[in-house]
C-alpha positions as a LaTeX table, in Angstrom:
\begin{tabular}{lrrr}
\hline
Residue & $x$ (\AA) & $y$ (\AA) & $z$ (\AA) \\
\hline
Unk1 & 4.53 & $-11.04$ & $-4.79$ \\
Unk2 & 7.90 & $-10.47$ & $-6.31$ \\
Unk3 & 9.95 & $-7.56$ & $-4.28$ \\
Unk4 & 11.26 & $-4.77$ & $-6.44$ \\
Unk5 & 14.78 & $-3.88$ & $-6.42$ \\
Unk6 & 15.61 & $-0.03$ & $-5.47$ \\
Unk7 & 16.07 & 2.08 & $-8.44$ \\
Unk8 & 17.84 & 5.48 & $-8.77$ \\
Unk9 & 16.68 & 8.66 & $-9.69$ \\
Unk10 & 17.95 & 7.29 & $-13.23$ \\
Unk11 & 16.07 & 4.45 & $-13.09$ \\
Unk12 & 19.11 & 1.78 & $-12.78$ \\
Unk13 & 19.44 & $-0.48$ & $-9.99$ \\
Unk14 & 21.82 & 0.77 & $-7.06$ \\
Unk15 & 24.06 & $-2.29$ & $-7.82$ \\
Unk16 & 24.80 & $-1.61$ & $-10.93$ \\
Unk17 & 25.56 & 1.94 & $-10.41$ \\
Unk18 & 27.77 & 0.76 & $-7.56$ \\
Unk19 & 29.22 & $-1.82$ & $-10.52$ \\
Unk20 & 30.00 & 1.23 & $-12.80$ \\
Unk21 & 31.88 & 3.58 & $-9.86$ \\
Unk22 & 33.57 & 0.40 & $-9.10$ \\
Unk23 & 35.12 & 0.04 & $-12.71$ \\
Unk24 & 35.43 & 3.79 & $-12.87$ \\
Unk25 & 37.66 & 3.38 & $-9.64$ \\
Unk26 & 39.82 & 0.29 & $-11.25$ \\
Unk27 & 40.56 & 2.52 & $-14.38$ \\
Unk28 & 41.73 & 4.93 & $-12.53$ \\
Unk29 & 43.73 & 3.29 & $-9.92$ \\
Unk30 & 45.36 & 1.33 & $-12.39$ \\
Unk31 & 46.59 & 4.24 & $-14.55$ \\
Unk32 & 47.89 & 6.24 & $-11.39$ \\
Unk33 & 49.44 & 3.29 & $-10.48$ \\
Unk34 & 51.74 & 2.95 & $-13.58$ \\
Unk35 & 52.01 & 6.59 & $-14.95$ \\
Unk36 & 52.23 & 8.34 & $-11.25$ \\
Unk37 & 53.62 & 5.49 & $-9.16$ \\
Unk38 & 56.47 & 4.44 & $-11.98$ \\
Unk39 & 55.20 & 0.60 & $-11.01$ \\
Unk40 & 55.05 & $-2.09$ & $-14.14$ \\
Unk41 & 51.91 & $-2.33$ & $-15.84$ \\
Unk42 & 51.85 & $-6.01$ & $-15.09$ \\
Unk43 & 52.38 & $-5.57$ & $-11.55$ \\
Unk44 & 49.70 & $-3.04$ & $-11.09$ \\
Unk45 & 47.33 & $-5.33$ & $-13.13$ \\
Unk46 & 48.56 & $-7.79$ & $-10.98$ \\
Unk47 & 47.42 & $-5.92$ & $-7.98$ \\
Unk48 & 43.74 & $-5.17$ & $-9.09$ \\
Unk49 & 42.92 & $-8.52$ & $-9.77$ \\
Unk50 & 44.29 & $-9.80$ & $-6.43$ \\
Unk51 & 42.56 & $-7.35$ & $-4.66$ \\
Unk52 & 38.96 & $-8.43$ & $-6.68$ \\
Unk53 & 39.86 & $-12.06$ & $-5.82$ \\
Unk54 & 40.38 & $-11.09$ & $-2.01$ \\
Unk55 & 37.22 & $-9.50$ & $-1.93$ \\
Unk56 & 35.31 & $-12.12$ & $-3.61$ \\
Unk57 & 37.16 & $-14.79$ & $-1.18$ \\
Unk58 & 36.97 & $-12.66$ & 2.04 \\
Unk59 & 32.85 & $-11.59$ & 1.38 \\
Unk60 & 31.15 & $-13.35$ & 4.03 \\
Unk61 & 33.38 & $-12.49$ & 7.04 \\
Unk62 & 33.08 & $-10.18$ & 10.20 \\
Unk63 & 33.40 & $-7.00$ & 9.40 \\
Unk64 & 36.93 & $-6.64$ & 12.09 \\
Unk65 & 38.70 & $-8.95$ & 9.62 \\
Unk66 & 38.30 & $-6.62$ & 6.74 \\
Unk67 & 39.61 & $-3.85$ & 8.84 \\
Unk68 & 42.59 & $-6.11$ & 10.10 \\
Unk69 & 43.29 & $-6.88$ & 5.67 \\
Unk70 & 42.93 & $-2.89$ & 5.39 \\
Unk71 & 45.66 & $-2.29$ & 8.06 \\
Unk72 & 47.93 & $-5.39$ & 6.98 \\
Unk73 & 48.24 & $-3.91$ & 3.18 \\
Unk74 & 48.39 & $-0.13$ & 4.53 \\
Unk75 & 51.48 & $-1.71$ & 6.67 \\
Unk76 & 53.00 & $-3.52$ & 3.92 \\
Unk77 & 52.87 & $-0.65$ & 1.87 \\
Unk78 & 55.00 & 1.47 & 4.55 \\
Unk79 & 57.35 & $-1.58$ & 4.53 \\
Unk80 & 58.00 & $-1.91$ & 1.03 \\
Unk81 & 57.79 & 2.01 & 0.44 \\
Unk82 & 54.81 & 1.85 & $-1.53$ \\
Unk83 & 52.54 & 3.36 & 0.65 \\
Unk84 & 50.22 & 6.01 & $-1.39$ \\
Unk85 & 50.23 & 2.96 & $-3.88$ \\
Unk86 & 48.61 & 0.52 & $-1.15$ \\
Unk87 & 46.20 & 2.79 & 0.63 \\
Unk88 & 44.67 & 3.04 & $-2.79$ \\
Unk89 & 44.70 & $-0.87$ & $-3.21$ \\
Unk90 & 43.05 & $-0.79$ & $-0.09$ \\
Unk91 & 40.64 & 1.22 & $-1.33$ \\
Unk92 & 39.99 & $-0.51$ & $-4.10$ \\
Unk93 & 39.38 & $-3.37$ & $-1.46$ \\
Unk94 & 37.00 & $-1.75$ & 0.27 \\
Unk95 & 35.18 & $-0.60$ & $-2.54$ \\
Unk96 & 34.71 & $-4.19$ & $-3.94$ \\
Unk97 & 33.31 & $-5.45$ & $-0.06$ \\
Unk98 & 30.96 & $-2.73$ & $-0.67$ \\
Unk99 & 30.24 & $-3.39$ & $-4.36$ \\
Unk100 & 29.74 & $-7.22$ & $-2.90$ \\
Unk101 & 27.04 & $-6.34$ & $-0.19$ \\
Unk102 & 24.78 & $-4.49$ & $-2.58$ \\
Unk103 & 24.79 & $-7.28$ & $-4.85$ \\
Unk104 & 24.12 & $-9.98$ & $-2.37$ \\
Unk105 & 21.66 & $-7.88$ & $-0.63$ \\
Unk106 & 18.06 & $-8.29$ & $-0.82$ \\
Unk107 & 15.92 & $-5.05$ & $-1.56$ \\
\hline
\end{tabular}
């Protein structure tokens, strides 16, 4: 028997729900980081896609080691004086690990 997949009240599949807060959040991190954060538009695009490729690279690992890449880009943020900027990249982080679990997860 094939398993069924958890549906919202909406009838859409948790994941892709999760998929569409997800983009939501990139949108919107992306313009605060430009228009708020006066950094280049390149450098914030830049910044998104690292932090997807990190998450994509860094799925299948203990859950401590995601906490030590949360406190390591929180700390370089304070370094480099960008540190509203990172703890938002670090939530965009975050947000991707959890985007990642749903999808790899078997309902």
């Amino acid at each position: 028997m094939a398993k069924r997949r958890a549906k919202s009240s909406t009838g859409i599949p948790f994941p892709f729900l999760a998929a569409g807060v997800y983009f939501i959040m990139v949108v919107v991190f992306f313009i605060l980081g430009f228009k708020t954060f006066s950094i280049p538009i390149a450098a914030v695009g830049l910044f998104v896609v690292l932090e997807a490729l990190l998450a994509a690279l860094l799925n299948r690992i203990p859950l401590w080691i995601h906490g030590l890449v949360v406190v390591a880009q929180i700390a370089c943020g304070a370094y480099f004086g960008k540190l509203v900027f990172m703890i938002l990249m670090a939530v965009l982080y975050a947000g991707a690990i959890c985007l990642l679990y749903l999808f790899g997860r078997d309902y």
